[in-house]
C-alpha angles and dihedrals in degrees: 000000000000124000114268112259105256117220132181124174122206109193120201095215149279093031096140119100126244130192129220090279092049098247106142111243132199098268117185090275100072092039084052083054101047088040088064094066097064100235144116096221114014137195114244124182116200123212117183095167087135084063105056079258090282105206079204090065093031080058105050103034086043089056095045096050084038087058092051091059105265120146093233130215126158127206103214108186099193129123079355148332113311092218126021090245117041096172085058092052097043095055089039081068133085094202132033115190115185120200134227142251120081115018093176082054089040105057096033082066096044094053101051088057094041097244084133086074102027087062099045081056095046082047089052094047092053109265112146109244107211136170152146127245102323084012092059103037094049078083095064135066088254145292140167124338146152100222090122104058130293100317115081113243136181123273112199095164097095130157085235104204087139110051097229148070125262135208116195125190092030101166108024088053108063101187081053096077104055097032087058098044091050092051090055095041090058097034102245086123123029127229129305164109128310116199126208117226099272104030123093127204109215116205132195113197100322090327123101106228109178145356121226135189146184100182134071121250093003116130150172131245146213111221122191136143123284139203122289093012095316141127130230118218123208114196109215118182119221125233109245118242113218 
């Protein structure tokens, strides 16, 4: 029997669809997710620990992923654990999104109940590992974050399942771009992809596969170091999701 295909998904941010009332909807971006696990109704776990677990984000994300057609559960970690086996219930799904918000406060708490390995195993079964922002740098050896206060810092701390470094919110954080760039160019962080607000990178197994994107002129980007202390940025467009 051959290996199960492994996905993760690193969204740049705000990538989720809102109507005219401000309800998140289920945008082309969560049906394309949902899409990548191969079934008609698929299990999707929700983890907002970057977030201090906010009922307010478990609600309307749940609802959005629950009205395009997603069987929806949340793991909520605070003040404990919301079921007695997390890892159980990690490799029982077929998604996993992960919120944003902290990802030095993320993955300190995952790691204390295990949920770093328990998702590495659920990745290596098969389940799709998907986020926004934090949630979607935890996947990575590290990258850019405010964690630590308002200036943005490096994180080097990283689950790692993917080998590189990632930089969310690339063009709607101005102070994001040349920090990056700066990590890469001096090695403290090693090469890898920025994402715009808008624009997904889609991995199988290490590899980046594909580039999507709901938002006009938003792109991803290549980063590695260049020559005399500088970076070298690669432009990649992203194929647009209907």
């Amino acid at each position: 029997m051959s290996a199960p295909s492994r996905h993760i998904v690193a969204v740049g941010g705000a990538a989720l669809v809102r109507d005219e009332r401000d309800r998140l909807r289920p945008g082309p971006l969560v049906r394309w997710l949902l899409a990548l696990t191969g079934r008609r109704s698929p299990r999707v776990c929700l983890i907002h620990t970057a977030g201090g677990d906010d009922p307010a984000g478990y609600l309307e994300v749940g609802d959005a992923f629950r009205e395009a057609g997603g069987r929806v559960t949340q793991l909520p970690l605070f003040p404990m654990p919301a079921t007695p086996d997390p890892r159980s219930h990690l490799l029982a799904q077929h998604l996993v999104w992960v919120g944003g918000g902290s990802v030095a406060n993320l993955l300190a708490v995952w790691r204390v109940h295990g949920l770093d390995r328990a998702l590495r195993e659920a990745w290596e079964r098969g389940v799709v590992l998907a986020g926004v922002s934090a949630g979607g740098l935890c996947w990575f050896q590290g990258g850019t974050t405010d964690s630590f206060g308002p200036a943005l810092r490096p994180f080097t701390d990283g689950l790692g399942l993917l080998p590189a470094s990632h930089c969310p919110h690339y063009d709607t954080e101005p102070r994001r771009r040349p920090l990056y760039q700066a990590l890469v160019a001096a090695g403290t962080l090693g090469p890898g992809w920025a994402a715009d607000d808008g624009v997904a990178l889609h991995f199988t197994g290490t590899e980046l596969r594909d580039v999507v994107g709901v938002r006009d002129g938003a792109q991803a980007y290549r980063v590695e170091p260049g020559p005399n202390g500088t970076a070298r940025e690669h432009p990649l467009a992203p194929r647009q999701l209907a």
